[in-house]
Backbone and ligand atoms as CSV (ligand in chain L), in Angstrom:
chain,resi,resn,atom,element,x,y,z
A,1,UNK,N,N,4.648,-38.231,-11.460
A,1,UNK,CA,C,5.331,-39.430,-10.945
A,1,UNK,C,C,4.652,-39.912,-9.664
A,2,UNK,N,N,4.471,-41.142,-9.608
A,2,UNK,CA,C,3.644,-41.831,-8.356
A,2,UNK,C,C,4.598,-41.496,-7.547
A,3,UNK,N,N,4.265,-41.338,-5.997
A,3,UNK,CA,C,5.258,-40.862,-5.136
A,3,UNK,C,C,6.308,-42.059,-4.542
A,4,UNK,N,N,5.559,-43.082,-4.585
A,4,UNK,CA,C,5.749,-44.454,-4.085
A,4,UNK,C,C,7.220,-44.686,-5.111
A,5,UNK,N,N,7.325,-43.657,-6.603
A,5,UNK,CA,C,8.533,-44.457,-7.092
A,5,UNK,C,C,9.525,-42.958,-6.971
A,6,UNK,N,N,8.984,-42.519,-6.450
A,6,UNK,CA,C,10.345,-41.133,-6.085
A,6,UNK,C,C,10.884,-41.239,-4.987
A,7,UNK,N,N,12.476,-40.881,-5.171
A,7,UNK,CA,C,12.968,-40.867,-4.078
A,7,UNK,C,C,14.322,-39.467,-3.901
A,8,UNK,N,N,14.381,-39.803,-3.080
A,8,UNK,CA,C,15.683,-38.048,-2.870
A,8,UNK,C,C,16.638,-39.050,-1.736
A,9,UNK,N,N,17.997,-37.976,-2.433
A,9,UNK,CA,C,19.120,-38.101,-2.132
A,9,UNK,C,C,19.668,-37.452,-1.045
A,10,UNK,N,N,20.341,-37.957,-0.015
A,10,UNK,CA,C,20.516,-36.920,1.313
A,10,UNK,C,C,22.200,-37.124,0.808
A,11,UNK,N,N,23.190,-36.041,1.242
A,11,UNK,CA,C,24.646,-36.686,1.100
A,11,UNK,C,C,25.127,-35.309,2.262
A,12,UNK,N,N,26.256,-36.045,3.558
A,12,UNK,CA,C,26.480,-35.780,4.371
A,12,UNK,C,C,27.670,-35.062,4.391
A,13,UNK,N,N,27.790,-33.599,4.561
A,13,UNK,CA,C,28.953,-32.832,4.136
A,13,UNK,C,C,29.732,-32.632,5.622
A,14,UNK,N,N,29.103,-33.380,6.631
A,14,UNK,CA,C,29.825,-33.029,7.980
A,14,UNK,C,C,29.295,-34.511,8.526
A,15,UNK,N,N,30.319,-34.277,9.331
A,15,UNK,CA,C,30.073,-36.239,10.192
A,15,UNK,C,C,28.524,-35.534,11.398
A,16,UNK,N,N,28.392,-36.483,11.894
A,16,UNK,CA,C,27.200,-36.410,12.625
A,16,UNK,C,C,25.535,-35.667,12.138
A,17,UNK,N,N,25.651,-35.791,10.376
A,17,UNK,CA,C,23.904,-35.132,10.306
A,17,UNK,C,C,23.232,-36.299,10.089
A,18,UNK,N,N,22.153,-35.720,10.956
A,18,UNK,CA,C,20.767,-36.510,11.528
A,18,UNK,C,C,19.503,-36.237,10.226
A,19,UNK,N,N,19.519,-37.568,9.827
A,19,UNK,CA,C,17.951,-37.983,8.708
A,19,UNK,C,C,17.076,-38.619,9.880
A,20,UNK,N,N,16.009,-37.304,10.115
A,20,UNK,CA,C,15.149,-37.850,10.948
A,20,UNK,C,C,13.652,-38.222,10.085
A,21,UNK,N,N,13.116,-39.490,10.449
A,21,UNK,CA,C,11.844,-39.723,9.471
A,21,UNK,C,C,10.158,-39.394,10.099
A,22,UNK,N,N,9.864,-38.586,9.967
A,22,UNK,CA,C,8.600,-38.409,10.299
A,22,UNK,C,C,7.073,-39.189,10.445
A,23,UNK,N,N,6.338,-39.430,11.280
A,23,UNK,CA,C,5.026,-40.025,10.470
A,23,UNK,C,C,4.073,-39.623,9.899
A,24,UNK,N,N,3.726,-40.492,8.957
A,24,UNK,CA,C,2.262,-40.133,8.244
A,24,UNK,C,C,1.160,-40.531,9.435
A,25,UNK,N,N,0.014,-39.296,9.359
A,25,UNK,CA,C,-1.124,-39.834,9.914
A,25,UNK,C,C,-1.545,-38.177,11.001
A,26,UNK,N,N,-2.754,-38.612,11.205
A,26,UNK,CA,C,-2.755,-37.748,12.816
A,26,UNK,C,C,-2.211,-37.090,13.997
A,27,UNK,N,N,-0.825,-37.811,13.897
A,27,UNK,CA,C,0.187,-38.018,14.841
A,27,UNK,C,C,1.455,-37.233,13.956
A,28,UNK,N,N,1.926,-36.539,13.873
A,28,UNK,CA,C,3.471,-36.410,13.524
A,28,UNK,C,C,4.561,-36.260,14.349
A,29,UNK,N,N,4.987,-37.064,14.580
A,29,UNK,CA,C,6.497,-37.525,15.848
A,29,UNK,C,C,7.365,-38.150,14.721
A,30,UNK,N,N,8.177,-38.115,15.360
A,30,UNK,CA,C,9.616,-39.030,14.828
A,30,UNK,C,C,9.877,-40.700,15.134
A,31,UNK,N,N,9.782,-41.150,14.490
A,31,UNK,CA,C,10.196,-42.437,14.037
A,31,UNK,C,C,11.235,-43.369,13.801
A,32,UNK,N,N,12.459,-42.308,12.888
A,32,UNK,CA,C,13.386,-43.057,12.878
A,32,UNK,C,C,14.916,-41.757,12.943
A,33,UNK,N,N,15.657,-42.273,13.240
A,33,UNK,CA,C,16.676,-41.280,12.971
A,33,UNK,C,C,18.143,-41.660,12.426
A,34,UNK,N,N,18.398,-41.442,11.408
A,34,UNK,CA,C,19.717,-42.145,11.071
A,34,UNK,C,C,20.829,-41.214,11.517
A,35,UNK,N,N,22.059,-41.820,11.344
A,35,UNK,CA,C,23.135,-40.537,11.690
A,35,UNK,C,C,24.196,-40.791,9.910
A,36,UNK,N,N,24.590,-39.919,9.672
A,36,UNK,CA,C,25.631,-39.610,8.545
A,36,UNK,C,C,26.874,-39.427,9.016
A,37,UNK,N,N,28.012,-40.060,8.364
A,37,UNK,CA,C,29.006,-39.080,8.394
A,37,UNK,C,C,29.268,-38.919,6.706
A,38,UNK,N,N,30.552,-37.627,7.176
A,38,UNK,CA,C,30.885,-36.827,5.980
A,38,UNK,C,C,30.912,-37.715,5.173
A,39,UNK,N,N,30.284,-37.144,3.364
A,39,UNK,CA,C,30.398,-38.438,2.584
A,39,UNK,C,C,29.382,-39.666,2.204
A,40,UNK,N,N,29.026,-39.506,3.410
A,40,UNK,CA,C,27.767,-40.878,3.358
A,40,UNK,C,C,26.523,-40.521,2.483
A,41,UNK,N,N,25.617,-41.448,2.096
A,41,UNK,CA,C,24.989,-40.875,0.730
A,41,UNK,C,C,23.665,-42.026,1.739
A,42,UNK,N,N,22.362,-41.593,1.459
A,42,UNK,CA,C,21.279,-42.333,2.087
A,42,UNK,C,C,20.142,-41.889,0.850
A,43,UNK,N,N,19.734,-42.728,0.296
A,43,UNK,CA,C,18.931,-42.940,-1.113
A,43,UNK,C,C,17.234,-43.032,-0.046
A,44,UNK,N,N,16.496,-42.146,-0.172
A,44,UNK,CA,C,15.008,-42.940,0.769
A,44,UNK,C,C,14.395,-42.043,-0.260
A,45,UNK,N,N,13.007,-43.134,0.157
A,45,UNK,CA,C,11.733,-42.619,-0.076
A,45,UNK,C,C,10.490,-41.959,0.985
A,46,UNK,N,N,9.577,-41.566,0.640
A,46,UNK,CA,C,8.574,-41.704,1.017
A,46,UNK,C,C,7.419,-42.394,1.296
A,47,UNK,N,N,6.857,-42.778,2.346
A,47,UNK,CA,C,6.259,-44.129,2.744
A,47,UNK,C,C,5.040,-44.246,3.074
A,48,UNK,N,N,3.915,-44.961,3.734
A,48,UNK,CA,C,2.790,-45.126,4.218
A,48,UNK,C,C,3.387,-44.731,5.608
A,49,UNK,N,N,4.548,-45.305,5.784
A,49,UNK,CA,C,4.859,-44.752,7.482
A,49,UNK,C,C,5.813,-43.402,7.414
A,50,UNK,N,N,6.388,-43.122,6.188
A,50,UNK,CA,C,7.125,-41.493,6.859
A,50,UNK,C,C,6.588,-40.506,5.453
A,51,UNK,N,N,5.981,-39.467,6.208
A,51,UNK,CA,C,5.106,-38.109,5.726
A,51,UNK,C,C,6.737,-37.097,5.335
A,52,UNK,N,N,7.249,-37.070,6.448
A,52,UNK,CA,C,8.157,-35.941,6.084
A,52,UNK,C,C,9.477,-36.256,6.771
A,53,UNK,N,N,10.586,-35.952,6.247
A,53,UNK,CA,C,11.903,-35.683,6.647
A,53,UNK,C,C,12.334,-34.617,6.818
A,54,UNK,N,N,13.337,-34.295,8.349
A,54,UNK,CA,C,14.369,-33.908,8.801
A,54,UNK,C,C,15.252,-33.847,8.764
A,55,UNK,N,N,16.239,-33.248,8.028
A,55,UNK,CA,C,17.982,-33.221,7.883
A,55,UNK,C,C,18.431,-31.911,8.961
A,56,UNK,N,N,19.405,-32.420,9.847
A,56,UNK,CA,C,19.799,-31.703,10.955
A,56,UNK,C,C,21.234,-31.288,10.740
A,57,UNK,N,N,22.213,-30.650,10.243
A,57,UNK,CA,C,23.114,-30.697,9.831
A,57,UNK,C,C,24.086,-30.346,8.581
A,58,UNK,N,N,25.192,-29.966,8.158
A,58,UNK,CA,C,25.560,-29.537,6.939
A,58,UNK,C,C,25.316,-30.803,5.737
A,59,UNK,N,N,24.320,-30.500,4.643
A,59,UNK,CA,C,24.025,-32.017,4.167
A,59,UNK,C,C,23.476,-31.125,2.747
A,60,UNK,N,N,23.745,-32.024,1.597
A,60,UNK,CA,C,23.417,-31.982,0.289
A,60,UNK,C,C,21.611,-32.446,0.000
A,61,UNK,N,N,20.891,-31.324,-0.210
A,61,UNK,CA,C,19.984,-32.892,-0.783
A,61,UNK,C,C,19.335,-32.748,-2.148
A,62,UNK,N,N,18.971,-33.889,-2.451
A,62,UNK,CA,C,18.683,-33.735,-4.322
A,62,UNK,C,C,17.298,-34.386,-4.174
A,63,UNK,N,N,16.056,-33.719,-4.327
A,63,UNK,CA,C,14.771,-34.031,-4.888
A,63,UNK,C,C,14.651,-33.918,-6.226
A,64,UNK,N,N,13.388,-34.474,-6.219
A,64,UNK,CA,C,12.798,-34.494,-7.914
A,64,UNK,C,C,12.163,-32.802,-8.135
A,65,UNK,N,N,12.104,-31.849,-7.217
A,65,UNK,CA,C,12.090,-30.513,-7.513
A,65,UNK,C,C,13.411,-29.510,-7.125
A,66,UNK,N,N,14.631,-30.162,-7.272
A,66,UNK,CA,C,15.274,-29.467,-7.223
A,66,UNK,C,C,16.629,-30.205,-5.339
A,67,UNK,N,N,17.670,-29.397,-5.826
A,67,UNK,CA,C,18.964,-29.388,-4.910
A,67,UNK,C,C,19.229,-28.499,-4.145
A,68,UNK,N,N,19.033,-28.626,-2.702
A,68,UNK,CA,C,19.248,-27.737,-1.581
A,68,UNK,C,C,20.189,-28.309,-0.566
A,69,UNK,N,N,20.980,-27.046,0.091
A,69,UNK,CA,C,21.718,-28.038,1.176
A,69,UNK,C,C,21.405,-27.265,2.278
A,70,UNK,N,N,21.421,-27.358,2.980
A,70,UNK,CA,C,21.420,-27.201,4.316
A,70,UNK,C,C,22.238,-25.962,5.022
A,71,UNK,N,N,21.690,-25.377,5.744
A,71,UNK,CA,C,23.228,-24.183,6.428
A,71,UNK,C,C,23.820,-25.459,7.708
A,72,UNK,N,N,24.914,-24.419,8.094
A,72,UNK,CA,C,25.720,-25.587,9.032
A,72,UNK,C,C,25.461,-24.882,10.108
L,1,LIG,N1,N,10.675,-47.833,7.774
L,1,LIG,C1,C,10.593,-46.497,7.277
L,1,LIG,C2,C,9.416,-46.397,6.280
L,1,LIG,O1,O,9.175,-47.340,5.515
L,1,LIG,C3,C,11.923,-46.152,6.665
L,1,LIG,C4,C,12.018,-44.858,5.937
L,1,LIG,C5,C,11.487,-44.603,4.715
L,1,LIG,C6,C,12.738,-43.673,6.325
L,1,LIG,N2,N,11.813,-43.325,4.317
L,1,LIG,C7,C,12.564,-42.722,5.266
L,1,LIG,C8,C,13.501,-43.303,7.448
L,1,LIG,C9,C,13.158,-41.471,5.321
L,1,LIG,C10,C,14.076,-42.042,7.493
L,1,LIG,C11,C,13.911,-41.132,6.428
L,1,LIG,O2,O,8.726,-45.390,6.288
C-alpha cells in the first residue's frame, strides 16, 4: 500500500492525550500537537511534513499492522 493512502486511527481513552506530529527530514522536532479528550477519534496520515507520531497518554491506536494502546 502507497503510504500516502494509509492512515491510522488514534482514539482517546482519557481526556488530555497528546498526538504529537513529528518531522520528516534531517531535523526531527515536533510540529504539531493535538490534544484528545476521552472518546475523541483523530483519523491522520503520514506526510512529506510528519515522519513519525507521538501519542502521550491512555489512547487506542489502530494501524495497518496491527492495534496497540498505550499504558496510562
Ligand atoms: N500538517 C501536517 C502534515 O501534513 C498534519 C499532520 C499529518 C499531522 N499527519 C499528522 C499532525 C499526524 C499530527 C499527527 O504533515
Amino acid at each position: 500500500m502507497n503510504s500516502k493512502d494509509d492512515f491510522f486511527v488514534i482514539k482517546a481513552e482519557e481526556d488530555g492525550v497528546n498526538v504529537i506530529g513529528l518531522t520528516r527530514g534531517t531535523d526531527t522536532r515536533f510540529h504539531h500537537s493535538e490534544k484528545l479528550d476521552k472518546g475523541e477519534v483523530m483519523i491522520a496520515q503520514f506526510t512529506e511534513h510528519t515522519s513519525a507520531v507521538k501519542v502521550r497518554g491512555k489512547a487506542v491506536i489502530q494501524t495497518s499492522h496491527g492495534e496497540l494502546r498505550t499504558e496510562e
